[in-house]
N, C-alpha and C positions, 0 to 999 in steps of 0.2 A: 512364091508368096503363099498358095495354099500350103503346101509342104511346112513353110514355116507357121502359119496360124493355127493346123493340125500340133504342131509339137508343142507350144502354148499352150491348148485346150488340153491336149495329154499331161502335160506338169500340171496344171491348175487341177485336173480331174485327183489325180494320183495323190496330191497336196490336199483336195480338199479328204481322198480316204484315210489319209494317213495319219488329219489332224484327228477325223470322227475317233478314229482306232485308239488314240492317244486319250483324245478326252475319257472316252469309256472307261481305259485303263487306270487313266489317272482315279477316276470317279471308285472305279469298285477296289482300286488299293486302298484310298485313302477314306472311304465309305464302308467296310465293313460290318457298322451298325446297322444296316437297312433292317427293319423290324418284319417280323412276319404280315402277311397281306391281311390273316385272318382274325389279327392278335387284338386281344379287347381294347388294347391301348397303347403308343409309344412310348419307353422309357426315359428317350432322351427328350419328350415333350411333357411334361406331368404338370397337371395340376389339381386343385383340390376338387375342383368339379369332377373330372374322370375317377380318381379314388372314391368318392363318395358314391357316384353309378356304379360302380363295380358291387357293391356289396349290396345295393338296392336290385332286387331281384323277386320275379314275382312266383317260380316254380323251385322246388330243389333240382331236378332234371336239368333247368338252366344254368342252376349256379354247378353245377359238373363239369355243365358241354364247356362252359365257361373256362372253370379250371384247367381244363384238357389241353384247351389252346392256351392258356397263358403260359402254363409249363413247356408245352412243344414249344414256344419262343424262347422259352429262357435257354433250352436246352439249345436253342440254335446258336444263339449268342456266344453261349457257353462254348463252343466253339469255334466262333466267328475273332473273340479279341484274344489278347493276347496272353503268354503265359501267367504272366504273373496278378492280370487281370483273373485270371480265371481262376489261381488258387484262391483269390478272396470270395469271387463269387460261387464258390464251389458248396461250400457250408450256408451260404444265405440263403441258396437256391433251394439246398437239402431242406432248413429249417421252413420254409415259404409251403414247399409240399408237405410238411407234416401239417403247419399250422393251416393247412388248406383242409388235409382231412379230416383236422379236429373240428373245422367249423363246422364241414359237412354233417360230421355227427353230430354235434349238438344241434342243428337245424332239426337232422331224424327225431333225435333226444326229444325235440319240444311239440313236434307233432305230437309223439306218443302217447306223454304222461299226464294220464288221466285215473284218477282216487274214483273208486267205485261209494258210492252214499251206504251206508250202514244200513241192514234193513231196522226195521222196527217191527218187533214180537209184540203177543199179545200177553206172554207173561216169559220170564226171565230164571231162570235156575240161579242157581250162586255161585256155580261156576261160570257161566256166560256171564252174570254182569262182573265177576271178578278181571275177567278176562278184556271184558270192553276197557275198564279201572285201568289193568296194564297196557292196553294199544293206546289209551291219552296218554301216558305217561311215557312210553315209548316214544311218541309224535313229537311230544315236549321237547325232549330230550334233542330228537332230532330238527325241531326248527329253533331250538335255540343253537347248535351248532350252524345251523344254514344263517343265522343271523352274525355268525364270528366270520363266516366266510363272504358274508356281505360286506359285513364291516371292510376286512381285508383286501376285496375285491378293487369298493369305491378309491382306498387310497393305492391300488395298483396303480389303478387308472389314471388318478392324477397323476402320477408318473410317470407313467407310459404317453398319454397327452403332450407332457414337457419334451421327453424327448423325439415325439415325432415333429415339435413344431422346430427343434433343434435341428433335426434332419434333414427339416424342409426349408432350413436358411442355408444350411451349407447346400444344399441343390441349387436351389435360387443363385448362391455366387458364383457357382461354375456357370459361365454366360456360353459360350462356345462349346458346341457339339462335340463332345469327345470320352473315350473309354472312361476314363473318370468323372464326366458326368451321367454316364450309362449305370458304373459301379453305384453310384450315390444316388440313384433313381429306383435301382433295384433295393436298394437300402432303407430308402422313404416308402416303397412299398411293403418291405417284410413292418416297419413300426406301424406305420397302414394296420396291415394285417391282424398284429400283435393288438393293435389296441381295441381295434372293431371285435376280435376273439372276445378280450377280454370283454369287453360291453357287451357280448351275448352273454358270455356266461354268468354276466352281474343280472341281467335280464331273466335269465334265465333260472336265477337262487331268487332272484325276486319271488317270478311266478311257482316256484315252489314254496316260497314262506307262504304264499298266500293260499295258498292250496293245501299247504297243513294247516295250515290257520280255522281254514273250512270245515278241513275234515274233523279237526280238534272239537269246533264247535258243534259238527253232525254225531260224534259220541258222547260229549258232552248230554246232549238232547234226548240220546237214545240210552245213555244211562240214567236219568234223571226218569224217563220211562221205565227201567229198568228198576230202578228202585220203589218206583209206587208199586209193581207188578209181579215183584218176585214167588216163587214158588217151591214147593220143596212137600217132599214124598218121606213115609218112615223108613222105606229103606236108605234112600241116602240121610236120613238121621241114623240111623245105624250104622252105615258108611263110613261117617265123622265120627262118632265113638270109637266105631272102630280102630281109626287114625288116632285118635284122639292117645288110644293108650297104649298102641305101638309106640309113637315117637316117644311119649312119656318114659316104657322101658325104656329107645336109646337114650335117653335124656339123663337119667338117673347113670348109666354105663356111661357115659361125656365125663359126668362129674367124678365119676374113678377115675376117670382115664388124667381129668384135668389135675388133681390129686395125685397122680403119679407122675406128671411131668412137672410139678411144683418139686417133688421132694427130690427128681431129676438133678435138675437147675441147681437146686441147696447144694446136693453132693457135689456137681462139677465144678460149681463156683469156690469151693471147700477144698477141692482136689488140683486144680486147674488153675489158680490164682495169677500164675505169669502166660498161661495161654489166653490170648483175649479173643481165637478165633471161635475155639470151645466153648468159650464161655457166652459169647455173642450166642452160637448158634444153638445151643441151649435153652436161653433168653428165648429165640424166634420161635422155637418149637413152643417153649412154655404158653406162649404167646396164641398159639397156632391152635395147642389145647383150648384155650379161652375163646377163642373165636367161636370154633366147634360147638363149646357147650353154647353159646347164645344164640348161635344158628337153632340148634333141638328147642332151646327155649324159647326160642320165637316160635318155632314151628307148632308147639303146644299150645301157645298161646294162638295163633293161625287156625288149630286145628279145634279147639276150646270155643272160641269165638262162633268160629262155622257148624258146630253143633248146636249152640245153645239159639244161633241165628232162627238154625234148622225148626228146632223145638219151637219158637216163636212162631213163625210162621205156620208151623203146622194149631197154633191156636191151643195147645193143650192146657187144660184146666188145672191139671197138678202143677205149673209151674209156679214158683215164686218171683215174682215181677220185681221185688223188694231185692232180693238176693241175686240174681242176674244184673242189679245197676251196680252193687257191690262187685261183681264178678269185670263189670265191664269199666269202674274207676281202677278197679285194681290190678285188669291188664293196661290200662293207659299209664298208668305209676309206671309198668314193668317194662314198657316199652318205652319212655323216658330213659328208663336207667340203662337200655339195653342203647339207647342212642348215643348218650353220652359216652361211654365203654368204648363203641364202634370211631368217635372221633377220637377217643386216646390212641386205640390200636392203630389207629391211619396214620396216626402222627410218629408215633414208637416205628413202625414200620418201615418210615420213610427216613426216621434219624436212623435205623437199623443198617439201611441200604448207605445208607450218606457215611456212615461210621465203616463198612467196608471199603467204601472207597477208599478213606484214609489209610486204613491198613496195604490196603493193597500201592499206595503210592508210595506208604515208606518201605516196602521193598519190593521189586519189581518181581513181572511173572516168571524170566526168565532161569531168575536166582534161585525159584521156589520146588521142591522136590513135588512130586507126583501127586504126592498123598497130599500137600498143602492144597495143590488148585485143585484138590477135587474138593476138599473141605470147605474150601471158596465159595464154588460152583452150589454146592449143597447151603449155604448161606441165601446168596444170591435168590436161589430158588425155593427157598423157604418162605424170604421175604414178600416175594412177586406173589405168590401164592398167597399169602396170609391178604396181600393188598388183594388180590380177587375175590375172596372169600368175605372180603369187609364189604366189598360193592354187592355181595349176593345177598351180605345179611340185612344192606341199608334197601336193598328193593325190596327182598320180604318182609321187611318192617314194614316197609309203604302197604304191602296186602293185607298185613295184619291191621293196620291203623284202619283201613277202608272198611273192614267187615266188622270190625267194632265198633265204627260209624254207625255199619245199615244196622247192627244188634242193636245201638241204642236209638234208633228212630222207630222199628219195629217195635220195641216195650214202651216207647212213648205213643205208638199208635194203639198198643195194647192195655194198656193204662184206661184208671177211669177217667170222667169229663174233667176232671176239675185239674187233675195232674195234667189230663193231656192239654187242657187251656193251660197251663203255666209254660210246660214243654215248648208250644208254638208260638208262646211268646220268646222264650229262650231260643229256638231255631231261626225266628225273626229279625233278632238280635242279632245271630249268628251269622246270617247271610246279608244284612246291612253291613257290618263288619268286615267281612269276605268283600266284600264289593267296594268298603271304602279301601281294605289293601291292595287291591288289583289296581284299580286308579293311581294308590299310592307307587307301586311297583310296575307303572307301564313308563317305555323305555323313552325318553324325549331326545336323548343324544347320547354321542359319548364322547366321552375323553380319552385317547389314542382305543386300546378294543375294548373299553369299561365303559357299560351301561349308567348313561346319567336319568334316576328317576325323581318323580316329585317329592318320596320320603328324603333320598340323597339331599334333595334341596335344604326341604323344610328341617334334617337335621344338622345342615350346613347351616343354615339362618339360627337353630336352636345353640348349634355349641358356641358358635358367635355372640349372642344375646349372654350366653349362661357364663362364657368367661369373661364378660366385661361386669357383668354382674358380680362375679366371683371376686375379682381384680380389687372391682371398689370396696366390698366388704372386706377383702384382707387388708388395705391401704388405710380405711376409717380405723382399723382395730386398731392397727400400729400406730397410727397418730393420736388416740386413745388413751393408749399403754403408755405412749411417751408424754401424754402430757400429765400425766396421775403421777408419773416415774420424774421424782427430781435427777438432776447432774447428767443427763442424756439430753446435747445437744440436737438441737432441728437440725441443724443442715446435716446431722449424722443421720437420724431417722428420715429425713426426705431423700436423700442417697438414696438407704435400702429401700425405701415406699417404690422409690423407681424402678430401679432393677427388679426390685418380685414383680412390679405390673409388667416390665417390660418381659420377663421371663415367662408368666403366666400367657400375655398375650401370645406369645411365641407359640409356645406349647399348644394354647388352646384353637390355634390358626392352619398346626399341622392336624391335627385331630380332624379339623372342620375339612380340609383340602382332603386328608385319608378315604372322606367319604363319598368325597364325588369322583373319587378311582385313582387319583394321584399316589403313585408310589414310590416311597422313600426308602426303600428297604437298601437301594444303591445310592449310598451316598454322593460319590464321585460325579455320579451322573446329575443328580439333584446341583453340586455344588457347580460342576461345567455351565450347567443351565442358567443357575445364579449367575456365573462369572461374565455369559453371553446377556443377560440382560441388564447387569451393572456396566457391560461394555457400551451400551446402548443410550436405552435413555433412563437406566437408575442409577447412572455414577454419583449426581449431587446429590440425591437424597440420602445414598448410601454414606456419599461421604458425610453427612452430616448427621447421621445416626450415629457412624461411629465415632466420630467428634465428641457426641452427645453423651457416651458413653464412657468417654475417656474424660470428660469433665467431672461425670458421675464420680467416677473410680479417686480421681487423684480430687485430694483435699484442697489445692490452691485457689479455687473457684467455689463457692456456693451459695445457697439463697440466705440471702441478709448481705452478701458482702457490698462492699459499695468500689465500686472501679470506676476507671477512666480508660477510654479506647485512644487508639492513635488517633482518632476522626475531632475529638475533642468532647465524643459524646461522654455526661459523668451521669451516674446514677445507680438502683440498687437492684441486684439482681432478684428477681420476684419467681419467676419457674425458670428450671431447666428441662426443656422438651425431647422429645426426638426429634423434632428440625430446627427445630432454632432454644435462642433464651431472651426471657422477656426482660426487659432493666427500664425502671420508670425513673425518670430522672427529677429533678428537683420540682419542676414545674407541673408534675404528677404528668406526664405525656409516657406511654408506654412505646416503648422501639421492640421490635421483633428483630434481632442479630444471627444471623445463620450460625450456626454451632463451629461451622469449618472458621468463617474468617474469626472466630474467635481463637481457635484453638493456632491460626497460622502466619498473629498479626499478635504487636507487642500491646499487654494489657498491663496496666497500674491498676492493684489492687490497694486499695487504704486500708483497708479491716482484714489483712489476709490472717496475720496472726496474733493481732493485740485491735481491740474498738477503738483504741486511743489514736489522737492524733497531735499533732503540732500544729499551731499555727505561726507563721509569720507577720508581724500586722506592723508596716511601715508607716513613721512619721517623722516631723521636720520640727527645727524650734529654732529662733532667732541666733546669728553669731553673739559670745557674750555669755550667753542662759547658762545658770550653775547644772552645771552637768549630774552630780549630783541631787541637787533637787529634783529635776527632770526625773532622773531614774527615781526615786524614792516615791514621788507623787504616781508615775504612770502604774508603777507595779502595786500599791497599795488599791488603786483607782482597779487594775484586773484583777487582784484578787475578792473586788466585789463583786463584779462580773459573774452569776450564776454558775457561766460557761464551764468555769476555773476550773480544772480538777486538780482536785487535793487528797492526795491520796499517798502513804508510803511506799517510798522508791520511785515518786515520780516528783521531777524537779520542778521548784515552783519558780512564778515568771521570772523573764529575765530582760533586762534592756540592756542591747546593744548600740554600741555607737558605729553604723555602717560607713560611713563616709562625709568627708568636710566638704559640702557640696557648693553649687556657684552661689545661694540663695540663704543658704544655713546650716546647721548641724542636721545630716541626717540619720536618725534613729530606728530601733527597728525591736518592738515586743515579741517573745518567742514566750508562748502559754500551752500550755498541754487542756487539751477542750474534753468534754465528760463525751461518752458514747452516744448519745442522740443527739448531737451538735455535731460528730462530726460528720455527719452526713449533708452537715446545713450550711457549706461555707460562709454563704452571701450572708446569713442571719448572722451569724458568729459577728464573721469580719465586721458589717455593721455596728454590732452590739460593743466590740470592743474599741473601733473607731470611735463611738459617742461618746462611751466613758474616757478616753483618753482627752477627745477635746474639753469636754466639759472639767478636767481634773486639772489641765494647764490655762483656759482661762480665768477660775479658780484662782490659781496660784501667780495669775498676769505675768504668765509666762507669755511671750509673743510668739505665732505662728507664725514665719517669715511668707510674706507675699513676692512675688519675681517684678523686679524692676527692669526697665527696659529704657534708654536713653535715646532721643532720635535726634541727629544733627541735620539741620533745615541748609545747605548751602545753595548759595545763588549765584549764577551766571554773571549777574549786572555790576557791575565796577558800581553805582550808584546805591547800592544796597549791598555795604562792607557784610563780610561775615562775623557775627557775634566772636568777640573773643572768650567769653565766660558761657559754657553751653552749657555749665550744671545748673544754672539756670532756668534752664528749659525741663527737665528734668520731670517727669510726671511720673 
């Protein structure tokens, strides 16, 4: 008995090792996922609370120790499933560690960047506040670009948003633990990732707009000091002379030079006429001369300005204050003309470069011998060139305009009391003005990456007001024209009156949209857009514009005509709109008809191509009545009738004998009605009903009334039935 209760307890011991052994095994075959012990979070457990802690962190040291571990789990994982698991997570994983160490940086990034304040001098040279003049202008430059990469950021991000809430529905389905919802975990984590990136870097162009903003405003401040403060010594006024008649030799040497690439150009255009490569590059050079000379010409003018600046401030008595405002309208003339030039040459430039292209696609490079793609190349690199060269001359234009400023506020401070009272009202002027444009041109939104400002607006509201305005004055002239002009029908002139408003409108609606950044330049795209919104909700307006148009166009339809709809509605068309047309029917009630069920639904027009009409006007006259006389009296009786028209080629009344009916002869008047009658049925038909009766009692012609006999029979044997019933007869 022990022997056998001992071998019992020995199975049951062995059975219970065997089963622990098995569970274990079963567990870590079929568990491979076990996450690391240190790891900031489970993959196969995710939710938006855990993603959201992860990136809330209070040191950068933490968000590293952080990253160290999250990666050491992926890497575990990464080989813990299975192959083909692992080639997809192989690139997410990769992407996760870079997008980990760009955060890192930009975290550094943002400790960093700090803009030192500008000092503030107690007087200024003209080179130092020149210099301040270019660092706002520089800044400009640069926080308007940080505001394109704003712009761009924000609609990342809605994107990036969609798709991580996309990512985190297909997480959510996968309900059970498995490599596939591990893959799609670590997947919700790189869009995670991805999108929290980007929302620093949006953060982070933020606090750099607003930090040029500042700084913009601390040079602002310290040039505005700069300019009460300036100073200047006779040797750097000799300086400036100096410069002054250097650049002036190059300048006069530009204008040879430009003079000989003019008469270049003449000859190779002369020589060359089937070569268009030559000839192009020619063109660029000539071009290239031009730029050159307006470069030396600004710089004279740069250099002119800064002297006579110079001379001001040094106070000197021999100057003429008179002949210095001449000097300083007639370099703003010069530098006008130099502006304008500089937008030709950018435009030339760019069709220059645009025009090679074509060349080089009608025959390819491969085809082209040695000496062609070099001549190419020399194109190319002429053009790019001349475009550099236009950006150097439009900044030093900006230097020039600026010191021509301080020269003319300097001779307005140098000036006597009474000019310099005029001058500071004119500078008062000047900066009220300055101030209403800034307001005008601060940015309130935009339209995909275009700036929408308050001028945008109010010239959106202005082209709007000025072509409805326009519209009506061309619409009164023409209905004007036409009424002074005999044999020029209305419904001809109210056509065209439509079409121009409706043309103008068009026109002057793309104008108004062009300015709040809307761009048409791609048609295709413009129309796709149209087609997606007429898909939607402007099919019935659409369709009933072009309805409206199509009424316009074809002659069948117009205002005066008088019709009938299937509905039984009859009356006269008064406007044809863009959504609908208005028709007032006899009883003066005005119906508003959509333009479509017109155009898609059977009309009866009465006046489509003649005013005239016919009527039918039936009547009745006793069995017996000279037939005869009847016709004679009713027709003389409607040719009294106002109605009557009489006129050659239109046949005069007529009585017909329609039918021998139960009651009498029935008869039937056919008169043709004058043009403002027939729009009148009810009056007419009336009018000639009267005169007909009144022309047959007249003539004691009898109007046959309906008889009707009733035979009374009786049930009772005691109350025979009448044998003679026409005596009953009523």
């Amino acid at each position: 008995m022990r022997k056998l209760t001992f071998i019992i307890l020995l199975c049951l011991s062995l059975f219970i090792e065997f089963k622990g052994f098995s569970d274990e095994a079963i567990e870590k075959e079929t568990s491979p996922l076990k996450p690391v012990s240190e790891a900031p979070f489970n993959f196969l457990d995710l939710n938006i609370e855990n993603l959201d802690n992860y990136f809330k962190i209070s040191t950068i040291a933490e968000f590293k120790n952080q990253n160290i571990k999250l990666l050491e789990e992926l890497k575990t994982l990464l080989q813990e499933v299975s192959q083909d698991s692992s080639k997809i997570l192989k690139p997410i994983i990769e992407k996760i560690a870079l997008n980990l160490k760009s955060y890192e940086q930009l975290l550094e990034a943002k400790t960093s960047q700090k803009t030192a304040p500008p000092l503030i001098l107690s007087t200024y040279s003209i080179e130092e506040a020149l210099t301040i003049e270019r660092t706002i202008r520089t800044l400009e430059i640069e926080l308007k670009n940080i505001q394109d990469d704003l712009v761009d950021s924000k609609e990342e991000l809605a994107s990036l948003q969609d798709a991580f809430i996309k990512q985190k529905r297909t997480y959510e389905s996968i309900k059970e633990p498995s490599e596939a919802k591990l893959v799609s975990g670590i997947q919700l984590f790189l869009e995670k990732l991805t999108l929290e990136l980007t929302r620093l870097k949006f953060i982070n162009l933020n606090e750099r707009a607003l930090e040029k903003e500042k700084t913009i405003s601390l040079l602002e401040a310290s040039l505005n000091n700069a300019n009460a403060n300036l100073f200047s010594t006779e040797e750097q006024s000799d300086a400036f002379f100096s410069k002054l008649e250097e650049i002036e030799k190059k300048w006069i040497l530009s204008k040879e030079l430009l003079r000989q690439a003019e008469a270049k150009e003449t000859r190779i255009l002369s020589e060359s006429q089937n070569d268009a490569e030559t000839s192009l590059l020619a063109s660029i050079e000539e071009d290239r001369a031009e730029i050159n000379e307006a470069l030396l010409h600004n710089q004279a003018l740069l250099a002119s300005s800064e002297y006579y600046l110079s001379k001001v401030i040094l106070s000197s008595q021999s100057l003429n204050l008179q002949e210095i405002r001449k000097i300083i309208y007639s370099n703003r003339a010069k530098l006008n003309t130099i502006r304008k030039k500089s937008l030709e040459w950018q435009l030339l430039s760019e069709r220059q470069i645009q025009r090679l292209g074509g060349l080089l696609s009608q025959e390819p490079l491969e085809t082209s011998s040695e000496g062609f793609n070099q001549k190419q190349r020399n194109i190319l690199k002429t053009a790019q060139d001349n475009l550099l060269l236009i950006q150097k001359l439009k900044n030093e234009m900006e230097d020039t305009l600026f010191i021509n400023t301080l020269l003319e506020k300097q001779v307005s401070l140098k000036s006597a009391a009474s000019e310099r009272w005029l001058q500071d009202i004119l500078d008062f002027g000047k900066r009220i003005w300055k101030s209403f444009q800034d307001s005008f041109k601060k940015e309130l939104f935009y339209i995909g990456k275009n700036p929408v400002t308050l001028l945008n607006i109010l010239q959106f509201i202005f082209i709007i007001f000025a072509t409805i305005w326009l519209s009506r004055i061309v619409l009164r002239a023409l209905t004007n024209l036409a009424i002074n002009r005999r044999g020029i029908k209305k419904s001809l002139v109210y056509r065209i009156t439509r079409l121009i408003n409706y043309l103008l409108l068009a026109i002057g609606m793309l104008f108004a949209l062009s300015t709040l950044g809307f761009d048409f330049s791609n048609f295709l795209l413009v129309a796709g857009a149209l087609g997606v919104g007429l898909g939607f909700g402007l099919q019935s307006i659409f369709n009933n514009f072009i309805s409206g148009i199509i009424i316009l166009f074809e002659s069948h339809l117009k205002v005066g005509d008088y019709i009938e709809l299937e509905s039984g509605l009859k009356g006269e068309i008064r406007e044809i709109n863009v959504r609908n047309t208005v028709i007032t029917d006899n009883d003066g009630i005005d119906v508003l008809i959509p333009n479509s069920e017109i155009i898609s639904s059977k009309v009866l027009n009465w006046t489509m191509k003649s005013p005239y009409r016919r009527f039918h006007i039936p009547f009745k006259t006793a069995y017996g009545t000279d037939k005869e006389l009847v016709q004679k009296v009713v027709v003389e009786a409607a040719k009294k009738v106002p109605h009557t028209l009489a006129r050659i080629g239109i046949p005069e009344p007529q009585v017909r004998l329609l039918n021998l009916g139960e009651n009498g002869l029935e008869f039937e008047l056919v008169v043709w009605v004058s043009e403002q009658y027939t729009k009148r049925f009810g009056k007419a038909s009336s009018d000639y009903l009267w005169a007909i009766e009144t022309a047959l009692n007249n003539e004691k012609i009898v109007i046959p009334v309906p008889k009707r006999e009733i035979h009374i029979i009786h049930s009772d044997s005691n109350h025979p039935q009448d044998s003679n019933p026409s005596e009953n007869n009523k």
